[in-house]
MARLUM-843336 format. One line per field, with one value per atom (N, C-alpha, C): atom name; x, z, y. Coordinates in pm, 1 decimal. Each point is the difference from the previous one (the first is absolute). Layout:
residues N
a = (CA  ...)
c1 = (X  ...)
c3 = (Z  ...)
c2 = (Y  ...)
***
This chain:
residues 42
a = (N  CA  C  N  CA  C  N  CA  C  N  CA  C  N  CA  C  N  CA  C  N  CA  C  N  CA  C  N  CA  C  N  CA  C  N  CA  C  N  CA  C  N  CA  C  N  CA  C  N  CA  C  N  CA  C  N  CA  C  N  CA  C  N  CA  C  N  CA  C  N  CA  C  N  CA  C  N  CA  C  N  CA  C  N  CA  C  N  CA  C  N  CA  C  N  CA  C  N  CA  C  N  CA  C  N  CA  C  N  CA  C  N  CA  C  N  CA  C  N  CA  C  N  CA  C  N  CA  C  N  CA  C  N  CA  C  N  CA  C  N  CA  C  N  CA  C)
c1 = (5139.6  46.3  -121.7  27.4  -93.5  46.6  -123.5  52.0  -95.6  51.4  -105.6  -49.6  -59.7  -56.2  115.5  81.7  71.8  138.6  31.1  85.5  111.6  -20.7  80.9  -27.5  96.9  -62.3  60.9  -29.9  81.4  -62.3  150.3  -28.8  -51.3  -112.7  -14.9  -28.5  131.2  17.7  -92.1  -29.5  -105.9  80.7  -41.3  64.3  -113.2  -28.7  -79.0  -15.6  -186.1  -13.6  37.6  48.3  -16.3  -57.0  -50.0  -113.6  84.3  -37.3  62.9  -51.5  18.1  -44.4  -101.5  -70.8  -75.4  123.4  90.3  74.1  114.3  7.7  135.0  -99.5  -108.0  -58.6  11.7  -20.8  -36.3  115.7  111.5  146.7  -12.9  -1.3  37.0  -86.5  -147.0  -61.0  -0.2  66.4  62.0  136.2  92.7  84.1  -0.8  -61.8  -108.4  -106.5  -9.2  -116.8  -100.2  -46.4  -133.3  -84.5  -107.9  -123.8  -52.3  -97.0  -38.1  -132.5  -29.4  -105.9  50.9  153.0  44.2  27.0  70.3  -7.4  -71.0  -131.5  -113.7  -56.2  -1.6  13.0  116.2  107.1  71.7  -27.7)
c3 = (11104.3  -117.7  -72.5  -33.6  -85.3  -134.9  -91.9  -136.0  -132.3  -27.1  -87.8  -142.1  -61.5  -110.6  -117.1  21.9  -144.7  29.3  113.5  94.0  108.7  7.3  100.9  134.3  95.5  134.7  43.9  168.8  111.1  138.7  95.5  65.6  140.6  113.3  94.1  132.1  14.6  139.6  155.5  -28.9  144.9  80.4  134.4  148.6  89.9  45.6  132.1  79.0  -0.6  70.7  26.1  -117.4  -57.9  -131.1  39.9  -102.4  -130.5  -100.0  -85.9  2.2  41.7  30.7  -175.0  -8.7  -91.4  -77.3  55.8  -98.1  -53.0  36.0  -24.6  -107.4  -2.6  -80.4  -174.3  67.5  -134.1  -68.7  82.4  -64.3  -91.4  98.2  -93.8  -182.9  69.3  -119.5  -140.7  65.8  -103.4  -58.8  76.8  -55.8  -113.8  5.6  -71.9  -111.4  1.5  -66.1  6.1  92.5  5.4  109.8  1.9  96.4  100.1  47.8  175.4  -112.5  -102.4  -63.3  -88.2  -11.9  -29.6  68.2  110.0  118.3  53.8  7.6  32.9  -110.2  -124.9  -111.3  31.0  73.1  0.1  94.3)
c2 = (1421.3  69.2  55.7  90.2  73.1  13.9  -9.6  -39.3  108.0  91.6  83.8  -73.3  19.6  -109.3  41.1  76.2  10.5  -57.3  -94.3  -38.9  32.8  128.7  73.0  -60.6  -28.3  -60.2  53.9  3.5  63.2  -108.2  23.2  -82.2  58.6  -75.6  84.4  -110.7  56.2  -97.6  2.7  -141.1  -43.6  -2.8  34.7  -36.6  -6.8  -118.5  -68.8  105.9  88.5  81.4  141.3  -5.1  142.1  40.5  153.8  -5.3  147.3  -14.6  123.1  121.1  112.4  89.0  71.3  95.0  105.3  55.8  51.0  87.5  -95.2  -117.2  -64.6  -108.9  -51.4  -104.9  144.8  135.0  59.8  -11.6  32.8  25.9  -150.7  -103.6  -95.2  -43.8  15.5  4.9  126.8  139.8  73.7  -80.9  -21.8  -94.9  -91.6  -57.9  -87.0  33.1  94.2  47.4  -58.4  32.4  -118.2  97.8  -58.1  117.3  -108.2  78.1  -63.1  -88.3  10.2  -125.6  -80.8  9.7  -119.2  -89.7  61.3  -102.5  -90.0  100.7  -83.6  -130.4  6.7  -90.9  -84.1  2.9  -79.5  -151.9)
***
């Protein structure tokens, strides 16, 4: 789960050996509002 600091979350489902592709991690983190250095802070 991903959790933005003002508490919006979204959820992003693991599956054993598969990996999330570039354009689908962005969708989700636009979703979210959140950027590729929040993530990384996470």
């Amino acid at each position: 789960m991903l959790e933005h600091m003002d508490g919006r979350r979204t959820v992003v489902p693991v599956h054993a050996r598969e990996t999330i592709g570039p354009g689908l991690l962005r969708k989700i983190l636009n979703d979210a509002d959140l950027t590729a250095d929040d993530l990384e802070k996470a």
